[in-house]
C-alpha positions in Angstrom: -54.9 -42.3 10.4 -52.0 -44.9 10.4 -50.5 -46.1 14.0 -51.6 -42.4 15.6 -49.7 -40.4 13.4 -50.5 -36.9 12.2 -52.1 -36.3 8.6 -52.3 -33.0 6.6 -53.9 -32.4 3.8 -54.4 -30.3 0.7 -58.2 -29.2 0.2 -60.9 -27.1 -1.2 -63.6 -25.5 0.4 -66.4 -23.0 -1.0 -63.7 -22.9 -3.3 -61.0 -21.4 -1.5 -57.9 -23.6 -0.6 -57.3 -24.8 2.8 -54.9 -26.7 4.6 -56.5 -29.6 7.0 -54.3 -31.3 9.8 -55.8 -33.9 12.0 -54.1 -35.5 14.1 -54.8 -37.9 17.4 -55.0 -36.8 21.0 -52.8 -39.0 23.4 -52.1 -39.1 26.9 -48.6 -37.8 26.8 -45.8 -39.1 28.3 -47.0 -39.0 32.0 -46.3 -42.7 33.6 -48.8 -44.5 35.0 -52.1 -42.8 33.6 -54.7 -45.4 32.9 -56.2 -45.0 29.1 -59.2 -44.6 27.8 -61.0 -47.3 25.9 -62.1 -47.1 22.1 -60.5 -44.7 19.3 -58.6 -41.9 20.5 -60.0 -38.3 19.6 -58.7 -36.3 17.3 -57.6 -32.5 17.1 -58.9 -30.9 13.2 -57.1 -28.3 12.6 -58.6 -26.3 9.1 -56.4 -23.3 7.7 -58.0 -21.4 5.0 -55.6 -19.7 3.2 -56.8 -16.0 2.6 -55.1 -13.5 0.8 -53.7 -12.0 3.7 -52.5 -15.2 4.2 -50.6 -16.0 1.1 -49.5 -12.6 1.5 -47.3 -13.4 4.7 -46.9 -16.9 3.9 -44.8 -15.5 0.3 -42.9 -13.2 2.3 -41.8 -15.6 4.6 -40.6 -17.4 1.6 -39.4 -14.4 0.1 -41.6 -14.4 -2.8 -43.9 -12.0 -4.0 -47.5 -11.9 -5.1 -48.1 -15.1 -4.0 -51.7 -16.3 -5.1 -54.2 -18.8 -5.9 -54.6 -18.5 -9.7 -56.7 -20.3 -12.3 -55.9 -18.1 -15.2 -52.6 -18.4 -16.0 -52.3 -21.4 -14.6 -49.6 -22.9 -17.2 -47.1 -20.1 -17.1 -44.2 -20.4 -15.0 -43.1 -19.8 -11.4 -45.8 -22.0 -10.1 -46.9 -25.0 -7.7 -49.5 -27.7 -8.9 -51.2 -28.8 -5.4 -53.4 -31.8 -5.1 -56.9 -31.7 -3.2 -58.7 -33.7 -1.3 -61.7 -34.9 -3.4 -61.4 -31.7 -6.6 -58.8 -30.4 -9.0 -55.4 -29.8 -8.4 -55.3 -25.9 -7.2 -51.9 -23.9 -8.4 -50.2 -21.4 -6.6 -48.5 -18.7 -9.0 -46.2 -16.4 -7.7 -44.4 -13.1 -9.5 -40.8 -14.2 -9.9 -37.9 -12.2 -8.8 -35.9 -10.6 -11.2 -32.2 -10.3 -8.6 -30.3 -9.6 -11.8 -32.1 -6.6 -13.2 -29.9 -3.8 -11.0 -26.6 -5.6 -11.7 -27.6 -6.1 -15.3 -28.0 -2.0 -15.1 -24.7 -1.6 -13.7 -22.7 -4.0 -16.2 -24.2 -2.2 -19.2 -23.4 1.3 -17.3 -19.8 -0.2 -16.6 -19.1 -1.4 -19.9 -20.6 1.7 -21.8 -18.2 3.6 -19.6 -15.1 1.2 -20.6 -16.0 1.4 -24.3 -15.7 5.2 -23.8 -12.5 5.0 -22.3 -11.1 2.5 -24.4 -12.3 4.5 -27.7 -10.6 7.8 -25.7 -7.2 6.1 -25.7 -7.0 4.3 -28.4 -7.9 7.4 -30.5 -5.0 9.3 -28.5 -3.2 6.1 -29.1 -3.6 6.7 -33.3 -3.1 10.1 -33.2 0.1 10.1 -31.0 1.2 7.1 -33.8 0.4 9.4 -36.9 2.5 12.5 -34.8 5.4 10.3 -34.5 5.3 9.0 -38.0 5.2 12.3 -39.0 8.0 13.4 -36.8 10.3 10.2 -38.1 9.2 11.4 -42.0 10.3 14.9 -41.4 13.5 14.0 -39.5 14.8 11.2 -41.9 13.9 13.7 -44.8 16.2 16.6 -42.3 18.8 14.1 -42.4 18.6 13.3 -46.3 18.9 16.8 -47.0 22.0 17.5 -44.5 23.9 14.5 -46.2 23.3 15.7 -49.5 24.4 19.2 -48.4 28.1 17.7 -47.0 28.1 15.8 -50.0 27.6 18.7 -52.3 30.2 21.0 -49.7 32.9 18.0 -50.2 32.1 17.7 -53.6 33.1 21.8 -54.4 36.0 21.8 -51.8 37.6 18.7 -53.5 36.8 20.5 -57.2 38.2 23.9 -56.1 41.5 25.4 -57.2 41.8 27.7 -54.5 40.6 28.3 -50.9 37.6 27.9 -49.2 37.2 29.5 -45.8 34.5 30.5 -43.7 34.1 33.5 -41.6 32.1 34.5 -38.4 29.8 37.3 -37.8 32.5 39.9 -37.7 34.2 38.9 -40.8 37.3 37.2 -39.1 38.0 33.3 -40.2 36.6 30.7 -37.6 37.3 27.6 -38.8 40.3 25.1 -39.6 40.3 22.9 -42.0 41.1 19.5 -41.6 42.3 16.5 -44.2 38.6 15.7 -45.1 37.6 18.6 -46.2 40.8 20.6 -47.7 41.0 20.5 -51.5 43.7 18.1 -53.0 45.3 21.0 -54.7 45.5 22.5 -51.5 47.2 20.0 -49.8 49.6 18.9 -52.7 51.9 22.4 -52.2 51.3 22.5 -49.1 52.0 18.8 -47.7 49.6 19.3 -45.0 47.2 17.4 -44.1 45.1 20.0 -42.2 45.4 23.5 -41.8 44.7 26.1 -38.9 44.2 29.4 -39.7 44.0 31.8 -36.5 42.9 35.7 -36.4 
């Protein structure tokens, strides 16, 4: 011991590890009391460290399983510690896994998302093919009702005579206007519509 000051060390005995702390004995900080001559004595304090022991001493470092091991020495978490007079001893622990439940969460949460996302974006395509459809069918409708006023204005311009239509009961419901009235309707006539009431 240097200038009075505690030691501890690291040791083995009957092949178990143990902690040894000596340390020297003063006379406090009382004024005034005489001390005694020669070497001061010295407290040993020896701490074998059990498996009871380790047991508490790794949950009070929140570890687990923590043990003297000579097996597996090499693998990893573990603590190399140096003895008094013998081989290093190493102190394995089992190491905690703190990502294994959210680990089981985020690949619950993003199987769920996927689902989700696969739902809608199928909806998505479908709703996109209904609408395509929709916009064929109606430009197709709108094709079709050209070429039908084409094909009406086309027969009223050719016709010699009249064209009228007539309701449900047979009486004329329409009047025709200067778009639509033949040329050799409106020539005798001088009209540029006509009106035609029942």
């Amino acid at each position: 011991m240097v200038d009075n000051a505690a030691l501890a060390r690291n040791a083995e005995i009957k092949q178990q590890l143990v902690i040894v702390v000596a340390a020297p004995i003063s006379m406090g900080k009382v004024p005034g009391l005489p001390g005694l001559p020669g070497p001061p004595s010295v407290l040993l304090f020896i701490n074998f460290f059990t498996p009871a022991k380790l047991a508490a001493l790794g949950k009070m470092l929140d570890v687990r399983a923590l043990r003297v091991n000579d097996r597996d020495a090499l693998q990893q978490p573990r603590m190399t510690l140096g003895v008094i007079e013998g081989e290093s001893v190493v102190l394995r622990w089992q190491a905690k896994d703190p990502g294994t439940r959210l680990l089981t969460l985020l690949a619950a949460l993003a199987l769920l998302t996927g689902s989700i996302t696969r739902r809608v974006s199928q909806q998505a395509l479908h709703n996109a093919v209904l609408s395509d459809r929709r916009f064929a069918i109606l430009t197709v409708s709108q094709r079709e009702l050209a070429n039908s006023e084409a094909r009406f204005r086309d027969l009223a311009e050719a016709a010699s005579g009249w064209i009228w239509e007539t309701d449900k009961t047979g009486g004329l419901s329409i009047s025709l206007s200067a778009s639509i009235v033949s040329p050799a309707i409106r020539s005798p006539t001088g009209r540029e519509s006509i009106s035609i009431a029942c």
